[in-house]
N, C-alpha and C positions, 0 to 999 in steps of 0.2 A: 361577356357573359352576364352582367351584373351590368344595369343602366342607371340612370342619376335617378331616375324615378324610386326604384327599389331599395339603392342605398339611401337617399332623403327618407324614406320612409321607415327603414329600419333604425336608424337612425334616430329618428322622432319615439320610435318604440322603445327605445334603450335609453331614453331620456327620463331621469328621476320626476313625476308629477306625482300630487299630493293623492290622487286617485291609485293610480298601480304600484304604490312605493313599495308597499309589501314584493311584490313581483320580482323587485327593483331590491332591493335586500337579499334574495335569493341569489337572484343573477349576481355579487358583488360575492357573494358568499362562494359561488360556482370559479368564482373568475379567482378568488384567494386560494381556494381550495388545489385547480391548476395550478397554480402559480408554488404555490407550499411541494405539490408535488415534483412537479419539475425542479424545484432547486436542492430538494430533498435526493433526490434520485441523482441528478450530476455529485452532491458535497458526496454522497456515498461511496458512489461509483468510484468518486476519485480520489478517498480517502481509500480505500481497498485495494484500487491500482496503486499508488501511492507506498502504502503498507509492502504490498509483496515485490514492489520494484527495490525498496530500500532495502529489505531484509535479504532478498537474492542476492543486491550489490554490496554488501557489509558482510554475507555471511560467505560468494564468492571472492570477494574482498581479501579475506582474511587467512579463508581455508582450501582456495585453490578450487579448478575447477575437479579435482582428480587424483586422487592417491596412490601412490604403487608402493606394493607393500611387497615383501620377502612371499613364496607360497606354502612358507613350512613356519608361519604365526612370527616366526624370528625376527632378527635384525635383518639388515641389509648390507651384507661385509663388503660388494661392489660399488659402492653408490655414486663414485663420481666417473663410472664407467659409465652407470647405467645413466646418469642424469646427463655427461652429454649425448650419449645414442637417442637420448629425448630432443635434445634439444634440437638434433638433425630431423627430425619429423616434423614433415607440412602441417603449419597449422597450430604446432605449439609456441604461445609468447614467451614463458619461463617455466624451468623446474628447477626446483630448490629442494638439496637433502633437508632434511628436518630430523630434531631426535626431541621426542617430546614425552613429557609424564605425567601422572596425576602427583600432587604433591600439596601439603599442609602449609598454610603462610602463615608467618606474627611478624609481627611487628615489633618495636622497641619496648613497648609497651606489653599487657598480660591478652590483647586481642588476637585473636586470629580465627583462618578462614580457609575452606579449600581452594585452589587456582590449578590451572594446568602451566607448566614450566615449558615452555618451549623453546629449544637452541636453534639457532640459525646463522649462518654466518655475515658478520657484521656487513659486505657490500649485498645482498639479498636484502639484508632490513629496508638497507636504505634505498633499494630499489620498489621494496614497497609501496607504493604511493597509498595507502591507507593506512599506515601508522608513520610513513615521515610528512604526509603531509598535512598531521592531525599532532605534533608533539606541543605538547602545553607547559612544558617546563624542564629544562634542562637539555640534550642535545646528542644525539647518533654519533657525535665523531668521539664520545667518550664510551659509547658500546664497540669494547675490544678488551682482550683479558681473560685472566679468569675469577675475576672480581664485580663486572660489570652485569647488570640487571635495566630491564624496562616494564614496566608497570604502567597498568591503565589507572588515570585518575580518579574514580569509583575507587577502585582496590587503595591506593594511598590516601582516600577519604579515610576506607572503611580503617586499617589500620593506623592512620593517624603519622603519616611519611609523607617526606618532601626530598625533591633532591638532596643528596649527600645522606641523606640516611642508609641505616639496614637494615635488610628483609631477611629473614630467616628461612630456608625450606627444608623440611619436613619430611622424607622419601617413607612409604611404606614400605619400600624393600630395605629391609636393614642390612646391617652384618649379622653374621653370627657368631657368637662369640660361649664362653663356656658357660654364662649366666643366662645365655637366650639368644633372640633375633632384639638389636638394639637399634632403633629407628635412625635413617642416617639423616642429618643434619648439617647444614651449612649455611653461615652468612654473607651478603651479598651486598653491593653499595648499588643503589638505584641511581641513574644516571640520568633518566630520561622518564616524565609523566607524558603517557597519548590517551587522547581520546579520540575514539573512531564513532561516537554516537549512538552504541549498542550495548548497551548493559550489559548482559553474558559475558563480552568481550572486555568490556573495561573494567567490569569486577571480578576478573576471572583470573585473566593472562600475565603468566611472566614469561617476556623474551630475554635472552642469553645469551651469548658468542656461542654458535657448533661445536667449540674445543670442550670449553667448559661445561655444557650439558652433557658431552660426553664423558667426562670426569666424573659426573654427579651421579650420574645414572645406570654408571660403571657399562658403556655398551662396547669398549674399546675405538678403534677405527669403525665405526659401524654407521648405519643411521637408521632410525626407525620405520622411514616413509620418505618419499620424495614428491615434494607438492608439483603439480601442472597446472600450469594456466595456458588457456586455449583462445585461438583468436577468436571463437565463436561460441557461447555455451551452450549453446542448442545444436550443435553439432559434434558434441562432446563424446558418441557413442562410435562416431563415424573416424573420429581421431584415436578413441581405445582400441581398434581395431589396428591401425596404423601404430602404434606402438606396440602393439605386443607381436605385431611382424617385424619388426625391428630388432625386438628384443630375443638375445639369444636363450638367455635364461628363462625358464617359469615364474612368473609374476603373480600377485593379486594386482586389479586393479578394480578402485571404490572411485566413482564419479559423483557427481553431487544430488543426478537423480535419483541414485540407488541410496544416499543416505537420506537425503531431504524431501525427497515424493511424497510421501506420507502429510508433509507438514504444508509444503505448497500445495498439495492436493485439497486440504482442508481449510486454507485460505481461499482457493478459486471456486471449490461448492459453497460456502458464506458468502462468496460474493454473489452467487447466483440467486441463493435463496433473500439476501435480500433484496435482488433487483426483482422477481416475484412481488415479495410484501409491498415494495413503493409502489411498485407499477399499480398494488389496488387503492391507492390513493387517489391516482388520476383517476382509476375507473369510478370512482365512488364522485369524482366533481365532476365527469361525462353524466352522470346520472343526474345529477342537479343540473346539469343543463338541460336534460330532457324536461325533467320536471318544471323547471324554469319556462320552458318554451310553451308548454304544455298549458299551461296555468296563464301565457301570455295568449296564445291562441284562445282562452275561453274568454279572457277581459277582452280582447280584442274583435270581440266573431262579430259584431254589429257594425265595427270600422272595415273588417273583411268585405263583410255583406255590402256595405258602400263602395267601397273599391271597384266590386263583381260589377255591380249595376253601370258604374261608372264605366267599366271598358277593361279593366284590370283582368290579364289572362288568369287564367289556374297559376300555369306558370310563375309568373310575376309574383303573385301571392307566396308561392314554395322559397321564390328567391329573397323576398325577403326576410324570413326567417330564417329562411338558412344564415344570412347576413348576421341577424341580430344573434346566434349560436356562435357563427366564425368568429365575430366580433370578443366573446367573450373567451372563446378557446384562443383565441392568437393573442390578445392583451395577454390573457393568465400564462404562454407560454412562455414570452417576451420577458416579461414579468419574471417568471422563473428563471430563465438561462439566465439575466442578468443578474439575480440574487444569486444562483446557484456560482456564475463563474467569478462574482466578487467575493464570497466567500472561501472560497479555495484558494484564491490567491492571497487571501491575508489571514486563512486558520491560525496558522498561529500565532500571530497578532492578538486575534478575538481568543485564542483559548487561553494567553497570556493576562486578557484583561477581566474575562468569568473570571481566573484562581485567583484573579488584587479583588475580584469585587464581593468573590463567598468566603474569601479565604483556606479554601480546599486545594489538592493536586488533584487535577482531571486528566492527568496523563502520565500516568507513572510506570516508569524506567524500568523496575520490579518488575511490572508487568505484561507492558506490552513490548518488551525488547528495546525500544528506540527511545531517545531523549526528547525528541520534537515528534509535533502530529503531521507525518507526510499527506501531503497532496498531488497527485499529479492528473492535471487535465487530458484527457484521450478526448481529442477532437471528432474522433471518429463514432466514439460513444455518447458523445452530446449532441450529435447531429440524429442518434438513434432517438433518445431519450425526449429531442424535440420532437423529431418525426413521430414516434409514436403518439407526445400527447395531442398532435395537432388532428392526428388521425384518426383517434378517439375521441376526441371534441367533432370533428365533423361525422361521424355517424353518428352521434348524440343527436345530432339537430336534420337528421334526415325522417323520423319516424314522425315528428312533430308538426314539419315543414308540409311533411306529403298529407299531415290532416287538416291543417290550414288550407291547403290546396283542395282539396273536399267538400269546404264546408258546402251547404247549400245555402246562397243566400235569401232566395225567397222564406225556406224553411226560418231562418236565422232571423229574419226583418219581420217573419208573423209571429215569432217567440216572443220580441222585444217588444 
């Protein structure tokens, strides 16, 4: 398509000389400006995938894909009926009874804090592979009892505990007694510090032995809910169906769309709107290529005009400048993916060495749920993100191209 003549000459034009350097400044500007966009647009894209991949796996992680609950607000006085009639359903990896509450935490100390208390029985914990394969201090074969407690690391910052300490909880449901409702209270030996990498969780949660939260919480043989985890979580509505034909009794059952929709929802529209906003970054260095080209076809219409005379088709002419546009959108895209995919691979690296260098937190726990800044590469969105800017750098250099091919040269050699 492109012959040695045309590239030579495009070529020669893209060449910094003391005459067109202004020209030559723009085009450099066009070629940054790509290049700023494309790697802008991938660190996004893949910080936001990233973000809702970890928050999904941490927060299905933790809290199952699926709850079944009593359908009259209650306990669950069946619950290891109903948890193996689960477990016999296609499809389901575990359920686990659960009996869990809101409850007040302190510490040894005058500190304290809300947490949610959650019992579970000691081989489920350790089936967990999100709090046994994240403990940071002390050790699962000592959760058993009804003494024993596990605390996320945040939480034993914020109160100031280490293994072998006690935590205090707090129940808002008291007793009642002839003086009042007396808030019930009890202390606990912490056995085991985890941390799962998500704030909420690690400054929130206390796990139990089942017996013992059942003691606490006065629910008898009972259990609160029974956690499900499915082989597939996007098939999770296709599996609630399949249990509650199973199931003889009337159920609630809460799955993680019906809690969490709302909040994934509003991660996937930010991501969309800001794939809009970068995308006018490129569009804004596609325009600098036009005007680049633009400003090159007028410095140039005397060398065109020689060209014409010379033998040089219309043709020929368009293709060169299409060249010297391609030239600048495929450097500035190249350019990009490879700032864009080194970056994602070592974020947090670089956002480890900004906080040594302003001395700031640029990513805080408090706030954005997670300890570290997720990254994750979709291949399949970087090949979009190239295509796109490659596609838009070449209709930049077609309106420019096809006036160069116009010129007239006689016109053009009586001007000069």
């Amino acid at each position: 398509m492109f012959g040695t003549f045309e590239r030579t000459v495009a070529m020669r034009y893209l060449m910094s000389r003391k005459s067109d350097r202004f020209t030559s400044i723009i085009g450099t500007f066009s070629l940054v400006g790509i290049m700023l966009g494309v790697a802008t647009l991938i660190i996004v894209l893949s910080v936001m995938g990233g973000f809702r991949q970890e928050l999904l796996g941490r927060i299905l992680g933790l809290n199952g894909h699926m709850g079944i609950y009593a359908a009259d607000r209650g306990n669950l006085r069946d619950f290891d009926a109903i948890t193996n009639t689960i477990r016999g359903v296609p499809g389901v990896v575990a359920a686990t009874p659960i009996v869990e509450g809101q409850v007040l935490l302190s510490g040894e100390g005058n500190s304290a804090t809300g947490g949610l208390a959650r019992g579970i029985r000691p081989e489920d914990l350790r089936a967990k592979a999100i709090i046994a394969n994240n403990i940071r201090a002390g050790s699962l074969d000592q959760f058993q009892g009804e003494d024993a407690v596990a605390i996320g690391t945040r939480l034993a910052y914020r109160l100031g505990l280490n293994v072998g300490d006690k935590i205090t909880l707090i129940s808002p449901q008291g007793r009642a007694t002839v003086i009042g409702t007396i808030p019930r209270l009890r202390a606990y030996t912490v056995v085991a510090l985890f941390e799962v990498g998500m704030n909420e969780y690690d400054s929130t949660y206390v796990f139990m032995p089942l017996p013992a939260a059942q003691i606490y919480f006065q629910t008898g043989n009972a259990a609160t809910q029974v956690e499900v985890f499915v082989q597939d979580p996007t098939r999770v509505r296709a599996v609630n169906r399949e249990i509650r034909a199973a199931l003889t009794q009337p159920v609630r059952i809460i799955d993680w769309q019906d809690s969490n929709s709302s909040f994934f929802a509003a991660v996937q529209v930010e991501r969309n709107v800001m794939f809009l906003i970068l995308t006018l970054i490129i569009i804004v260095a596609a325009f600098n290529i036009i005007s680049t080209l633009i400003m090159l076809v007028k410095d140039k219409g005397k060398d065109i005009a020689v060209l014409r005379t010379m033998g040089a088709t219309s043709g020929s002419i368009m293709r060169i400048f299409l060249m010297c546009g391609a030239w600048i959108g495929v450097l500035g895209t190249f350019a990009g993916f490879v700032l864009g995919v080194l970056f994602c691979e070592n974020i947090e690296s670089i956002r480890q060495f900004v906080q040594w260098i302003i001395g700031q937190e640029l990513f805080s726990a408090e706030i954005y749920f997670l300890t570290q800044l997720p990254a994750v590469l979709n291949w399949n969105e970087v090949g979009q993100v190239v295509g796109l800017a490659l596609s838009l750098a070449l209709l930049a250099t077609i309106y420019p191209s096809w006036r160069a091919a116009k010129t007239d040269p006689v016109e053009m050699l009586r001007n000069e």
